[in-house]
Backbone as JSON, one array per atom type, in Angstrom:
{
  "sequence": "XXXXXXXXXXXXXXXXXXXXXXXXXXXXXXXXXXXXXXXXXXXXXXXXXXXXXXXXXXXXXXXXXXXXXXXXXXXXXXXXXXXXXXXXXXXXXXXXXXXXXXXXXXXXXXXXXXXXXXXXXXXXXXXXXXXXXXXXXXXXXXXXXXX",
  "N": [[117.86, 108.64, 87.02], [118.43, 105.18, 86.21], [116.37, 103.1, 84.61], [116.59, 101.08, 83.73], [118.12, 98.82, 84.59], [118.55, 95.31, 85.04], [116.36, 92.98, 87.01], [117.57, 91.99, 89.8], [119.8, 92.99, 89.48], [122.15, 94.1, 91.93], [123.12, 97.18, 92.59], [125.82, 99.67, 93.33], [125.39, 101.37, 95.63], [123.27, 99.98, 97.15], [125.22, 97.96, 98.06], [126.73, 96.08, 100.37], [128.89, 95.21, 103.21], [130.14, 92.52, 103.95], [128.4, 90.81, 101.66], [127.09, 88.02, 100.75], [127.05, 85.88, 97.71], [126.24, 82.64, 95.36], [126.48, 79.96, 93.8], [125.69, 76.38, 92.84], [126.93, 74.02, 90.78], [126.65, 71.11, 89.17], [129.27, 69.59, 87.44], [130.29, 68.47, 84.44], [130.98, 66.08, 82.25], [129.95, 66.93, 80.0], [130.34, 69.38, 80.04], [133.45, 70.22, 80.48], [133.71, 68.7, 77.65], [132.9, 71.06, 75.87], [134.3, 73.6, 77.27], [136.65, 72.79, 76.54], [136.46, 73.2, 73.53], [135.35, 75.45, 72.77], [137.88, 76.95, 74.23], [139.63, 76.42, 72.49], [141.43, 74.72, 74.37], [143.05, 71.68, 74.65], [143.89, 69.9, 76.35], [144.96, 67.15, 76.92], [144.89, 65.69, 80.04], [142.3, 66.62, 80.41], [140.33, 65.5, 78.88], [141.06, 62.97, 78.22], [140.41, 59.6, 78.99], [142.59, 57.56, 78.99], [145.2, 58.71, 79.06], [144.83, 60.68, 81.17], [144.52, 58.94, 83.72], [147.04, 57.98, 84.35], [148.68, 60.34, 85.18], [149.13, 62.96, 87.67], [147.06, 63.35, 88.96], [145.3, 60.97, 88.41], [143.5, 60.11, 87.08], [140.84, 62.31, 84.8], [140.14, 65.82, 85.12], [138.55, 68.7, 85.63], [139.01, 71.67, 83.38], [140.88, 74.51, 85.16], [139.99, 77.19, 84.72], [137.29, 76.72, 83.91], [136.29, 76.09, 86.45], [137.13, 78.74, 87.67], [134.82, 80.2, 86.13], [132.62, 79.78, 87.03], [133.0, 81.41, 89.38], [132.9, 83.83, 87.56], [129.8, 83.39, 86.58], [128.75, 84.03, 89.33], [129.26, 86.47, 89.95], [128.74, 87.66, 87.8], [125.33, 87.47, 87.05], [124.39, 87.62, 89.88], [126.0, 89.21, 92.29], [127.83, 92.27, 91.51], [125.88, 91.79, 89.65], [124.43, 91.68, 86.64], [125.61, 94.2, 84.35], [127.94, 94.11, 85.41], [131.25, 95.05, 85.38], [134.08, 93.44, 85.26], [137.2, 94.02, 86.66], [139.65, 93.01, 87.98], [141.26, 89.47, 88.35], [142.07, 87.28, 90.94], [143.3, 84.05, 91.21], [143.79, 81.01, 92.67], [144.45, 77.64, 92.5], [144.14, 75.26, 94.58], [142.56, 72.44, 94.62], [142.08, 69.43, 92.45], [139.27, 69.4, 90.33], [136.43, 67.36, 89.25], [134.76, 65.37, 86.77], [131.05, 65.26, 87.36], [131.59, 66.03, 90.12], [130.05, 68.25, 92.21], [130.47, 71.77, 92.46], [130.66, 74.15, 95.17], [130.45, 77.44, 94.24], [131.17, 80.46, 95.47], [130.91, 84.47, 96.18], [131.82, 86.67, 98.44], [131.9, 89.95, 99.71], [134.13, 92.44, 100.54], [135.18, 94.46, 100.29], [134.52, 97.78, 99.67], [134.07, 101.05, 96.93], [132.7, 103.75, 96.92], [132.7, 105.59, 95.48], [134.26, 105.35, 93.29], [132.76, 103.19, 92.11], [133.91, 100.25, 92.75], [134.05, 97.41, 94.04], [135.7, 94.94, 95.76], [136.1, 91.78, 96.1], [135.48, 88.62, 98.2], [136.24, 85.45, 96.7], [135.75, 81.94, 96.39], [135.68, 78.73, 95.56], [134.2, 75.37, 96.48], [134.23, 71.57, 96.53], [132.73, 69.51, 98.14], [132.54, 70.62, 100.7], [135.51, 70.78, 100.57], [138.15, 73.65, 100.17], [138.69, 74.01, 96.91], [139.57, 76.52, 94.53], [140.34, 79.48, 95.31], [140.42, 82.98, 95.77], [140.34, 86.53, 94.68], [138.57, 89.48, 93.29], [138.32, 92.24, 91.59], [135.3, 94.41, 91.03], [133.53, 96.54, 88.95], [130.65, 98.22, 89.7], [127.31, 98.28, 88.71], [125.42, 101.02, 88.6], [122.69, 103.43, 90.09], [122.9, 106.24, 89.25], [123.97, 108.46, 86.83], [127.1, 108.44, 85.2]],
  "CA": [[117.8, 107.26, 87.47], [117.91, 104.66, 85.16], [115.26, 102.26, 84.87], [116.59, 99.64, 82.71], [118.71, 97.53, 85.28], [117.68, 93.69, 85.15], [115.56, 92.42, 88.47], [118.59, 90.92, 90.96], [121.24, 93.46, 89.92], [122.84, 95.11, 93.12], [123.97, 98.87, 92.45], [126.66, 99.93, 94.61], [124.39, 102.04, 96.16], [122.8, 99.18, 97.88], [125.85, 96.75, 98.43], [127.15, 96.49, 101.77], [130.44, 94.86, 103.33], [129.73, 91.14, 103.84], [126.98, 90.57, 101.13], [127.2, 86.89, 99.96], [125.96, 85.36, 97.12], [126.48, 81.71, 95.27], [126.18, 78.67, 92.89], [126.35, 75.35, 93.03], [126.63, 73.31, 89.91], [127.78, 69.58, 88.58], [130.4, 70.08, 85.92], [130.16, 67.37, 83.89], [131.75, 65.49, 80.84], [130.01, 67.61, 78.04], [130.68, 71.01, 80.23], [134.37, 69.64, 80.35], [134.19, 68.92, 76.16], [132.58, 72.25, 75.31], [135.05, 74.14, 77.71], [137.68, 72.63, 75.18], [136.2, 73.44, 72.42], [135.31, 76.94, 73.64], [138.82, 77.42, 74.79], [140.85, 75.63, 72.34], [142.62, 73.61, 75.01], [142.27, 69.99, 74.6], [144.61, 69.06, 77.44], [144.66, 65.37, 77.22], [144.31, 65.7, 81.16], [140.56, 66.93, 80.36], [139.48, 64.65, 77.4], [141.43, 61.8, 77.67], [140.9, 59.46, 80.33], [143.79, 56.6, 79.3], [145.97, 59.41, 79.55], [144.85, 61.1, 82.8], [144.81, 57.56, 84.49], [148.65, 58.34, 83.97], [148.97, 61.92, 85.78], [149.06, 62.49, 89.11], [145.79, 63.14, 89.33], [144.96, 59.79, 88.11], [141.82, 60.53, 85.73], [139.95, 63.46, 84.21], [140.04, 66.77, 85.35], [137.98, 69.54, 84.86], [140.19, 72.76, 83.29], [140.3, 75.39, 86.05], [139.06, 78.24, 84.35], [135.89, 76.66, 83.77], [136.14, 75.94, 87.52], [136.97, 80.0, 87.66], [134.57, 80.81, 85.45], [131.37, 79.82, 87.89], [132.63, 82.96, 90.05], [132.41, 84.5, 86.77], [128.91, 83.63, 86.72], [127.96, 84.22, 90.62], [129.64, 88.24, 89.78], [127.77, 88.45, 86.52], [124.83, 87.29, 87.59], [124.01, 87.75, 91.34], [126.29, 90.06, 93.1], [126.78, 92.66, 91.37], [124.43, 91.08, 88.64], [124.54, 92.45, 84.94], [126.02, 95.29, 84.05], [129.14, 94.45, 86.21], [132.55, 94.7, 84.5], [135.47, 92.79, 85.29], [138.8, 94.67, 86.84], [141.22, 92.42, 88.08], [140.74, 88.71, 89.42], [143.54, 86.75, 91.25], [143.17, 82.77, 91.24], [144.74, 79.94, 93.43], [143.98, 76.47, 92.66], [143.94, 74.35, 95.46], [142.66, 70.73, 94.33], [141.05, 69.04, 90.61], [137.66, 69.25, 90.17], [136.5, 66.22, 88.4], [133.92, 65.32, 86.6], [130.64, 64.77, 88.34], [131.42, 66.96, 91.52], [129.1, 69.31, 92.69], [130.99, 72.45, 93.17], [129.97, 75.21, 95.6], [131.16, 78.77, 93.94], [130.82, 81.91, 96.17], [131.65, 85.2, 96.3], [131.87, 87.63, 99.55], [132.36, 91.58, 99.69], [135.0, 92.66, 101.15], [135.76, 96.12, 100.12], [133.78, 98.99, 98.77], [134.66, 102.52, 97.22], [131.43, 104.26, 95.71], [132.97, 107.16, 94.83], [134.65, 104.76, 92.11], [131.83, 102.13, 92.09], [134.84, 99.68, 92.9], [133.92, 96.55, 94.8], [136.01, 93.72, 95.97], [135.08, 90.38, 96.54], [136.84, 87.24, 98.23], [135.57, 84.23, 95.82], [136.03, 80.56, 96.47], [134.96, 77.35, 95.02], [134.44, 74.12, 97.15], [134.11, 70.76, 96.06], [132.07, 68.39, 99.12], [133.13, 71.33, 101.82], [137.01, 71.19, 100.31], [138.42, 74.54, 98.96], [139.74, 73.43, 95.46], [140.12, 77.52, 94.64], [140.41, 80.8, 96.09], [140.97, 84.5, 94.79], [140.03, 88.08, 94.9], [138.44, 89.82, 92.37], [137.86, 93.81, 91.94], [134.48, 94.89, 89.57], [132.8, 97.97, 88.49], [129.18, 97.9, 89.75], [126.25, 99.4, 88.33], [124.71, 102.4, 89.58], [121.07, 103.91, 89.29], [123.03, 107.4, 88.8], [124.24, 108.85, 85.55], [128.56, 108.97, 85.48]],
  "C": [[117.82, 106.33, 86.25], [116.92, 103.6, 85.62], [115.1, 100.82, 84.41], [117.43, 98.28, 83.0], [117.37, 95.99, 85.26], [117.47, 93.63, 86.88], [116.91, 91.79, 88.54], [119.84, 91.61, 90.73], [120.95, 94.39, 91.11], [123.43, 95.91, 92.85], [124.62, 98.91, 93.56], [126.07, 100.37, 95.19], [123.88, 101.66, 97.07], [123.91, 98.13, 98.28], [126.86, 97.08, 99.6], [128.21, 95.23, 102.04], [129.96, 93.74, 104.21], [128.63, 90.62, 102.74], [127.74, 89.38, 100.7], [126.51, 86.25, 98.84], [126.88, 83.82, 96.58], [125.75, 80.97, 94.49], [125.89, 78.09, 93.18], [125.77, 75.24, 91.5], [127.58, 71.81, 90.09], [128.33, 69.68, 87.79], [130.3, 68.67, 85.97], [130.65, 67.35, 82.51], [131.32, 66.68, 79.52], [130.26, 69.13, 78.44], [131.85, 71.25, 79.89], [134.64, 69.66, 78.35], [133.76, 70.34, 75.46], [133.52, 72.89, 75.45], [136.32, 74.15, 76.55], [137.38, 73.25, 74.24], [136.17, 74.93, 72.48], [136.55, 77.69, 73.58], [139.87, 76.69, 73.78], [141.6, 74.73, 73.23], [141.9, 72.77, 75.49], [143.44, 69.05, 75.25], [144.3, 67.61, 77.57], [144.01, 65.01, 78.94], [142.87, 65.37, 81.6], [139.86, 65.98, 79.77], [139.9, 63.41, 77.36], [141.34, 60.89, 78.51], [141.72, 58.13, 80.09], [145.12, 57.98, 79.91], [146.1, 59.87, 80.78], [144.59, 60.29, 83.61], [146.1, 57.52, 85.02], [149.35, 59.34, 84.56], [148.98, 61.85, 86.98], [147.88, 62.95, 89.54], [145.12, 62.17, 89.14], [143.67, 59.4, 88.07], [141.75, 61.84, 85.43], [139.73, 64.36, 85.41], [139.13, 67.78, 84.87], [139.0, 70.59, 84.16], [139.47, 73.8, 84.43], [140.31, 76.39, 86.15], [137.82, 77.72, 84.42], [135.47, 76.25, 85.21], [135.55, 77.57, 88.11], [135.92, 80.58, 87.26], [132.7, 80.25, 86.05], [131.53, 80.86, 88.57], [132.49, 83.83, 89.45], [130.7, 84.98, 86.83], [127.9, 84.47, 88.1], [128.09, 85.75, 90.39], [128.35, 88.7, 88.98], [126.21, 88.52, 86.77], [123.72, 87.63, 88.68], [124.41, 88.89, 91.91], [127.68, 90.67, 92.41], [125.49, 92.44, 90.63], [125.18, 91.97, 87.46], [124.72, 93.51, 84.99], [127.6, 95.74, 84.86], [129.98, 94.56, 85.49], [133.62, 94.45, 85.59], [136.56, 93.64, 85.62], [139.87, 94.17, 86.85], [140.19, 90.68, 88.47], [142.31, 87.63, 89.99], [142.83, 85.45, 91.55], [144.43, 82.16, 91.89], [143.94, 78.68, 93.58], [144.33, 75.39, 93.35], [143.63, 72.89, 95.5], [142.0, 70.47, 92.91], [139.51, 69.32, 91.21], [137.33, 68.51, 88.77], [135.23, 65.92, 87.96], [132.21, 64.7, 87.18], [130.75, 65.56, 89.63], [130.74, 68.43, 91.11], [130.34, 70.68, 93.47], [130.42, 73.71, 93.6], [130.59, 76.75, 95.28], [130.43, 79.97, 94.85], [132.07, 82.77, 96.47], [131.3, 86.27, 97.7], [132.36, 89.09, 99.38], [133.14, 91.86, 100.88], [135.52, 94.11, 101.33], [134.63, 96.97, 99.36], [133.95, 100.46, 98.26], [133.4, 102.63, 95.67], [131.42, 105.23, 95.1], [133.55, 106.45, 92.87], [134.08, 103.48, 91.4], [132.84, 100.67, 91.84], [133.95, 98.84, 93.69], [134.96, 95.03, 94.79], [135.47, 92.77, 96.51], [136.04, 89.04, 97.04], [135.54, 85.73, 97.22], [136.76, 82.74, 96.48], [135.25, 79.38, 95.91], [135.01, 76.06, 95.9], [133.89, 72.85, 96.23], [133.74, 70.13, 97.67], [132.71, 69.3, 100.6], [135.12, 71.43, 101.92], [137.13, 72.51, 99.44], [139.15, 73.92, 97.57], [140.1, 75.11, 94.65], [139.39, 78.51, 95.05], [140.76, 81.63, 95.23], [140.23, 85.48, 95.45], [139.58, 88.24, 93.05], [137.95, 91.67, 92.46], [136.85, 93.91, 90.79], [134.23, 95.98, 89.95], [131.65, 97.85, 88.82], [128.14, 98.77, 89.06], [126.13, 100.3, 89.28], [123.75, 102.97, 89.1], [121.69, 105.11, 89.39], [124.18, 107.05, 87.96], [125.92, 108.99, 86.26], [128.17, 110.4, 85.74]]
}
């Protein structure tokens, strides 16, 4: 057994086909300038707002990885929690997310194979009950037995 999982991870073991878990945060201006910085990309879109006045989004955007990258957290996290790894994830961005909105990130189980401690998940992000994106993602879950 091991003994050294963190309190709130879910081993496959225990994860069953609907489990939900979830965020919310406010992305905001300095999450927005870090993200840049972070990520190298300093999309005028993001940082600039004479420019993105100008776009057809007409202002400031968040970038939407760092949109993505809350179902990062809800995986890493929550469900399965720490010790998950990353397989695949498929993204579809649906509307901006702007600075200031409260967005709701969750992910749902969808699939399970424990022979390969495989789990899929449907993930979505809302903004005020709008999807702004959708995806799939496949991880690796812990497990309290030894490979």
């Amino acid at each position: 057994m091991l003994d050294n999982l963190p309190r709130g991870t879910i081993c496959i073991e225990d994860i069953e086909m609907g489990m939900t878990r979830y965020l919310r945060k406010v992305v905001t201006d300095k999450d927005i300038q870090m993200f840049a910085e972070v990520s190298t990309d300093h999309n005028p879109v993001h940082i600039d707002d004479d420019y993105a006045q100008d776009t057809i989004f007409e202002g400031r955007i968040a970038h939407g990885m760092l949109t993505a990258g809350l179902i990062s957290a809800v995986i890493g996290e929550q469900l399965p929690g720490h010790g998950t790894i990353y397989m695949t994830q498929s993204l579809k961005f649906l509307a901006p997310v702007r600075p200031g909105d409260l967005v709701y990130a969750e992910v749902k189980v969808t699939g399970i194979q424990i022979d390969k401690r495989r789990v899929t998940l449907e993930c979505k992000c809302e903004v005020e009950g709008k999807k702004v994106l959708v995806g799939e993602a496949m991880v690796m879950a812990p497990s309290r037995k030894f490979d």
